[in-house]
PALUMSE-888357 format. One record per residue (C-alpha): residue number from 1; residue in three letters; x, y, z. Coordinates in steps of 0.2 Angstrom, whole numbers, plus 5000, padded with zeros to 4 digits. Layout:
// PALUMSE-888357
(NUM "ala" (X Y Z));
...
***
This chain:
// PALUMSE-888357
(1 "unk" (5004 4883 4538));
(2 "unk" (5002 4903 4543));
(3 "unk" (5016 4915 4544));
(4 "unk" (5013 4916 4563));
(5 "unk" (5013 4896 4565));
(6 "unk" (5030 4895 4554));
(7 "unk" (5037 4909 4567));
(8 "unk" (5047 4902 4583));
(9 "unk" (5054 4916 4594));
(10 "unk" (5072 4915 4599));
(11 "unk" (5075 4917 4618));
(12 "unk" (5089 4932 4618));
(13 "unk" (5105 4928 4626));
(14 "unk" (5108 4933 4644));
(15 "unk" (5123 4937 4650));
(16 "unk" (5132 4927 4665));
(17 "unk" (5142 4938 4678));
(18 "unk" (5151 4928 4692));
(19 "unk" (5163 4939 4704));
(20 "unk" (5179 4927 4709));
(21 "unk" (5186 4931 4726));
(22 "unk" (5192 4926 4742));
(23 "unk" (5207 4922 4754));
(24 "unk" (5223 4925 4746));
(25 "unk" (5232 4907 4741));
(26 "unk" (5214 4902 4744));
(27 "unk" (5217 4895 4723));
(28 "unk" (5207 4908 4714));
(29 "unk" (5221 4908 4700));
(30 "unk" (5219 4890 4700));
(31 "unk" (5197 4895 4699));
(32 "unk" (5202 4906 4686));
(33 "unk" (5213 4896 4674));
(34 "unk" (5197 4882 4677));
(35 "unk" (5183 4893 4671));
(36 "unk" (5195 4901 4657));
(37 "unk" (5197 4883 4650));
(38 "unk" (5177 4879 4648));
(39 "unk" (5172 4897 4641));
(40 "unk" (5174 4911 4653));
(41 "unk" (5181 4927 4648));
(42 "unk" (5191 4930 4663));
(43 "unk" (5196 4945 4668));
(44 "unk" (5209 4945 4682));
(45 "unk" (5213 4958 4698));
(46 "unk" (5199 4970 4691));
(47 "unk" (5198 4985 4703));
(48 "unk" (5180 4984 4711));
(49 "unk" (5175 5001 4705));
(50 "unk" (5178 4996 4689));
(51 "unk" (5163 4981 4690));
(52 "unk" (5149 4992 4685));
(53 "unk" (5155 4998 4671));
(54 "unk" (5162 4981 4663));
(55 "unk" (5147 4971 4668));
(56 "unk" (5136 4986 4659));
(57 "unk" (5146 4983 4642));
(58 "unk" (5142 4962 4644));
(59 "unk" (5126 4966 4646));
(60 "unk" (5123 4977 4632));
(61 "unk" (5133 4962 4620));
(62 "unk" (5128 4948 4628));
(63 "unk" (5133 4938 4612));
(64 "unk" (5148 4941 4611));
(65 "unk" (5153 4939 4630));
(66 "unk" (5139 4928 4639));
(67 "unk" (5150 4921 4650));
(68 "unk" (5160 4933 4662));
(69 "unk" (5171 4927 4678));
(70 "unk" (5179 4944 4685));
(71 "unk" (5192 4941 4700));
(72 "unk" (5193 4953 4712));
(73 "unk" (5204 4953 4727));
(74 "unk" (5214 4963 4741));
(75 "unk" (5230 4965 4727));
(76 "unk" (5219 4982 4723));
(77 "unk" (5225 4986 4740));
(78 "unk" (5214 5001 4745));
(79 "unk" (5203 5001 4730));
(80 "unk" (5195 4985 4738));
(81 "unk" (5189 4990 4753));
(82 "unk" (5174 4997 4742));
(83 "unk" (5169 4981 4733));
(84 "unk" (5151 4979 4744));
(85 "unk" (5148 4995 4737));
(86 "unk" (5151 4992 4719));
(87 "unk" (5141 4975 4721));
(88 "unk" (5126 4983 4728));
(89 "unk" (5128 4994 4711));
(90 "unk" (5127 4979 4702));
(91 "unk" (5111 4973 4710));
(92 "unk" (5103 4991 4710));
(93 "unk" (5105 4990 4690));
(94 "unk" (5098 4973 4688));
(95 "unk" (5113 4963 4682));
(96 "unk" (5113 4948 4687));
(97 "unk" (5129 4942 4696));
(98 "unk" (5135 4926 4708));
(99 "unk" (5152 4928 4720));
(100 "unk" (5161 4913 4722));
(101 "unk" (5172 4915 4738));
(102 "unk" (5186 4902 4741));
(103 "unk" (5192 4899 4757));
(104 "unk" (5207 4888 4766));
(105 "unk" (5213 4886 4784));
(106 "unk" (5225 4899 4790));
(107 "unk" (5238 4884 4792));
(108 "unk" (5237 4880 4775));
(109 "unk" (5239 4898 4769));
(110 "unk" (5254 4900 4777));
(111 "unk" (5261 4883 4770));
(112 "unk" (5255 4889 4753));
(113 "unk" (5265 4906 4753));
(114 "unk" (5279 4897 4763));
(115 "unk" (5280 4885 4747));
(116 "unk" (5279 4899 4734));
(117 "unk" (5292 4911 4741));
(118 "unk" (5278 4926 4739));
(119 "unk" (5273 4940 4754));
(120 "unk" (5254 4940 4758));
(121 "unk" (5248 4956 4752));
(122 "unk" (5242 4964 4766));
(123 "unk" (5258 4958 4778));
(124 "unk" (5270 4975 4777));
(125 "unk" (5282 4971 4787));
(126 "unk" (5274 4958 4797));
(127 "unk" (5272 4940 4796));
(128 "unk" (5263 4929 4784));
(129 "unk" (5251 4924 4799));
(130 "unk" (5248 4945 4800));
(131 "unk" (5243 4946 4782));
(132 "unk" (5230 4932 4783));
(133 "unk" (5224 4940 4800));
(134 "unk" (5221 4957 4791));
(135 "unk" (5211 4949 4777));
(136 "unk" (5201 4939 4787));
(137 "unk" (5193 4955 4794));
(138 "unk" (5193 4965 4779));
(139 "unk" (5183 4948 4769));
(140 "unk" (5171 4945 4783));
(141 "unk" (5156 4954 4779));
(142 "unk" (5159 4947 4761));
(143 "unk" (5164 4930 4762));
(144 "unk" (5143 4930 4772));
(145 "unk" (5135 4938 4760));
(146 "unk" (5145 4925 4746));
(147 "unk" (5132 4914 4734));
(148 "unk" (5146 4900 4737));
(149 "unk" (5158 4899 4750));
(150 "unk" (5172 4886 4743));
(151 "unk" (5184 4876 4755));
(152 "unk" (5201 4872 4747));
(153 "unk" (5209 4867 4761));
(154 "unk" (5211 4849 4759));
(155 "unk" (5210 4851 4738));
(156 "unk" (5227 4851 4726));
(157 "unk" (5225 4862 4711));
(158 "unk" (5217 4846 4702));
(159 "unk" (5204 4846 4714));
(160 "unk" (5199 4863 4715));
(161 "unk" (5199 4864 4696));
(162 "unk" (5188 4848 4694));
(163 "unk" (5175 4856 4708));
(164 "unk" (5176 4873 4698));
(165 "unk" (5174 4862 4683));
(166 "unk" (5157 4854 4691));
(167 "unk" (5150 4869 4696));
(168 "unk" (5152 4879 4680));
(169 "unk" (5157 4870 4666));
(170 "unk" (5143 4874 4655));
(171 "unk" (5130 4887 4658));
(172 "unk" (5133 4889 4677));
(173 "unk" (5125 4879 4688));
(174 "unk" (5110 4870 4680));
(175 "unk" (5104 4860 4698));
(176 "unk" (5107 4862 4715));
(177 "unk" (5122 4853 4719));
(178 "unk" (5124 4845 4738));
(179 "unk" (5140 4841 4745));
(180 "unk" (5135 4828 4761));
(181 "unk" (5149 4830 4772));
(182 "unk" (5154 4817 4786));
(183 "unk" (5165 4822 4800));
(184 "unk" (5171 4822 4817));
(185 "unk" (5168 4835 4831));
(186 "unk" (5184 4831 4839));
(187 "unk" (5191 4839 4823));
(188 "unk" (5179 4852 4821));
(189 "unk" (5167 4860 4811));
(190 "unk" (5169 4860 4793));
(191 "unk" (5170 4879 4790));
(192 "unk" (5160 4877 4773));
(193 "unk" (5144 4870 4780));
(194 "unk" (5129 4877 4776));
(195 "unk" (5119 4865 4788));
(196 "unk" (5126 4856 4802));
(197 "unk" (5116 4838 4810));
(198 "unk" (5123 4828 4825));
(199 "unk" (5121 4810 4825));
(200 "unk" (5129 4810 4840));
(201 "unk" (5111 4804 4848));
(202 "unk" (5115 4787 4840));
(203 "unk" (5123 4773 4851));
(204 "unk" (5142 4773 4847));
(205 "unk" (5148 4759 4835));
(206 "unk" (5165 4761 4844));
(207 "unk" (5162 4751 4861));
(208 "unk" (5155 4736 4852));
(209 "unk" (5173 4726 4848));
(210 "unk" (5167 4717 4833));
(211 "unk" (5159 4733 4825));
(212 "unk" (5176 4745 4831));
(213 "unk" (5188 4743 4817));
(214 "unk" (5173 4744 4805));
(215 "unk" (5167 4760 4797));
(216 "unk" (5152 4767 4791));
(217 "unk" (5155 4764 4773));
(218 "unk" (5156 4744 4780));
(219 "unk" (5139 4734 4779));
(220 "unk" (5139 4727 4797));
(221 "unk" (5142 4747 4804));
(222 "unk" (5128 4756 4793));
(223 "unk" (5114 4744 4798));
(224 "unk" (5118 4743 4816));
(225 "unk" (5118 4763 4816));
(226 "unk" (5103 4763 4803));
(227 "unk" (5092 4752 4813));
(228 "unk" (5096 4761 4829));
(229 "unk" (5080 4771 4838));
(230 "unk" (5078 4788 4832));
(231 "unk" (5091 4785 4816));
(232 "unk" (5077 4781 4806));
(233 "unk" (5065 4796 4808));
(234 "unk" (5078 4809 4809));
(235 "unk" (5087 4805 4792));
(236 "unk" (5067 4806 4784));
(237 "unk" (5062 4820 4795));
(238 "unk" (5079 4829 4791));
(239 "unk" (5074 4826 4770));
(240 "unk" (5059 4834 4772));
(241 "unk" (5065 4850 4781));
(242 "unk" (5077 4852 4769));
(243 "unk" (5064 4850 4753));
(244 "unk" (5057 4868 4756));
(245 "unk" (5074 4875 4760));
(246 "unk" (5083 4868 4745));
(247 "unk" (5069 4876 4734));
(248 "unk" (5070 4893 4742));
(249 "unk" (5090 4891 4736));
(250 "unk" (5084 4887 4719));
(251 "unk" (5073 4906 4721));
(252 "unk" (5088 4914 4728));
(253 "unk" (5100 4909 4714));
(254 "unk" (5109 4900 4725));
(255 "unk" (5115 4883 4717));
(256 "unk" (5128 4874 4729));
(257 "unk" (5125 4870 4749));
(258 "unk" (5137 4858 4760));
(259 "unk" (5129 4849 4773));
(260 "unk" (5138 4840 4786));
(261 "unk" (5133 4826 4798));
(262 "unk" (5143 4824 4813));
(263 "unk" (5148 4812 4827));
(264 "unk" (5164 4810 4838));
(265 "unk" (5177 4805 4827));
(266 "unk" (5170 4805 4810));
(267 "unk" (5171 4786 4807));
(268 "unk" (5153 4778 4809));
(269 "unk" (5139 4786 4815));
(270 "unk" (5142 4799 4803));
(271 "unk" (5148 4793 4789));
(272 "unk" (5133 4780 4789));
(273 "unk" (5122 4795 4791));
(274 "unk" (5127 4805 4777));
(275 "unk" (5129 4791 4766));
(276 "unk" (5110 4786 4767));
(277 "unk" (5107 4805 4769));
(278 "unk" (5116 4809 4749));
(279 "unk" (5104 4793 4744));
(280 "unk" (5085 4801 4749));
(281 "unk" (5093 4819 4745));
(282 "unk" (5097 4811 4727));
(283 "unk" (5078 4807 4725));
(284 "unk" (5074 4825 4725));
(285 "unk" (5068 4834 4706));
(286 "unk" (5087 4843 4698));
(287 "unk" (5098 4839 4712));
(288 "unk" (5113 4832 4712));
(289 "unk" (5123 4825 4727));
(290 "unk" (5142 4820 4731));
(291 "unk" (5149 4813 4748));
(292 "unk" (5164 4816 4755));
(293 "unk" (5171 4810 4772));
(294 "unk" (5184 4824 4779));
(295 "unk" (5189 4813 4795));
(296 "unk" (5187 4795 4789));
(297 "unk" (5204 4786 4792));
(298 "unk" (5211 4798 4802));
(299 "unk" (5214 4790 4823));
***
């Protein structure tokens, strides 16, 4: 055997960059303890400005820090209002970076700093609710242009720190991962979803007494919605305008996408919907799907 066929080339170690931000109580520190856990060097409140720099030394020792979550946030006050700039920096240089931006309701921000006796940072002498306002339109612009927007309003610290755990356990996202979400337009839209269907097209379980108390988890509820005109032929047609959209995500980096399916109340159509959605979606080359029904059981 030659030299050449004894040689096998080692792929060079390429440094992970993710940018933790987002609404303050939100649960970065909860996102930050989670990736520290599984690897991450974390490096928390970093001044935006300071980015560059600290991503460049990764880089240039990839081996001995592949693996960098950097939290960045408005406790740097004035210094933060430059962050768009700092990451178009990162981009112009090449290194690769994701944001991850968590998210809550403005209800449960307020209980959040209610419970932990804290001031927003942003609320002077206002109110809590004032804070949060102030954030809000400072975040905008980046919470759109985030990779990954992250709703913790309805998650514990356990929770978030399993979905962290999911998404970047390893080496980062390794598949796209789906979240199929059911819910109920009377609730609202969930304000994570990066696609949003209707099945209100579907004839309504509700005003059929045997099928009322049922969900769409039950047998008797999925195949009456299932079997419905139209119900059919959207959920394949729906697959396959996703396939090309999925892919492109895969181009863009992008590794996490909700997609929610809604009807009136969030209890059959819906929840049958996304359940045989998650199914075909499952079918699909490195994906991996998880279901979630935000209204289910609520009246």
């Amino acid at each position: 055997m030659s030299d050449e066929e004894d040689f096998t080339p080692i792929k060079p170690v390429e440094s992970e960059l993710l940018v933790v931000t987002g609404m303050s109580g939100a649960g970065r520190t909860t996102a930050a303890h989670a990736l520290e856990d599984h690897g991450w060097y974390v490096v928390d409140n970093l001044p935006p400005q300071m980015l560059g720099t600290l991503a460049e030394l990764v880089s240039r020792m990839p081996e001995s820090m592949p693996r960098l979550a950097v939290v960045v946030d408005v406790r740097s006050q004035n210094l933060f209002r430059d962050i768009r700039e700092s990451l178009n920096g990162l981009k112009s240089s090449g290194i690769n970076y994701r944001v991850i931006f968590l998210d809550a309701a403005d209800n449960v921000l307020v209980r959040r700093f209610e419970q932990g006796r804290r001031p927003h940072p942003l609320q002077g002498d206002g109110r809590i609710s004032d804070g949060i306002t102030a954030e809000r339109e400072l975040l905008a612009r980046l919470k759109d242009a985030s990779d990954l927007v992250l709703d913790t309003t309805d998650m514990n610290v356990h929770a978030l720190a399993t979905n962290i755990t999911e998404l970047f356990s390893d080496s980062g996202p390794i598949v796209l991962r789906l979240n199929v979400m059911s819910f109920g337009f009377k609730y609202g839209l969930p304000v994570d979803a990066n696609f949003v269907a209707d099945a209100r097209f579907i004839p309504n379980p509700h005003w059929i007494p045997e099928l009322r108390p049922h969900t769409g988890l039950e047998r008797q509820v999925s195949e009456f919605v299932l079997q419905e005109s139209g119900a059919e032929e959207f959920i394949k047609r729906y697959v396959d305008a996703l396939e090309p959209v999925l892919e492109g995500y895969r181009r863009e980096n992008k590794h996490y996408a909700t997609i929610a399916v809604g009807c009136t109340g969030g209890k059959h159509r819906s929840v049958a919907v996304a359940v045989e959605l998650a199914k075909r979606l499952a079918q699909l080359p490195r994906v991996k799907v998880a279901v979630q029904h935000r209204d289910l059981g609520r009246e």
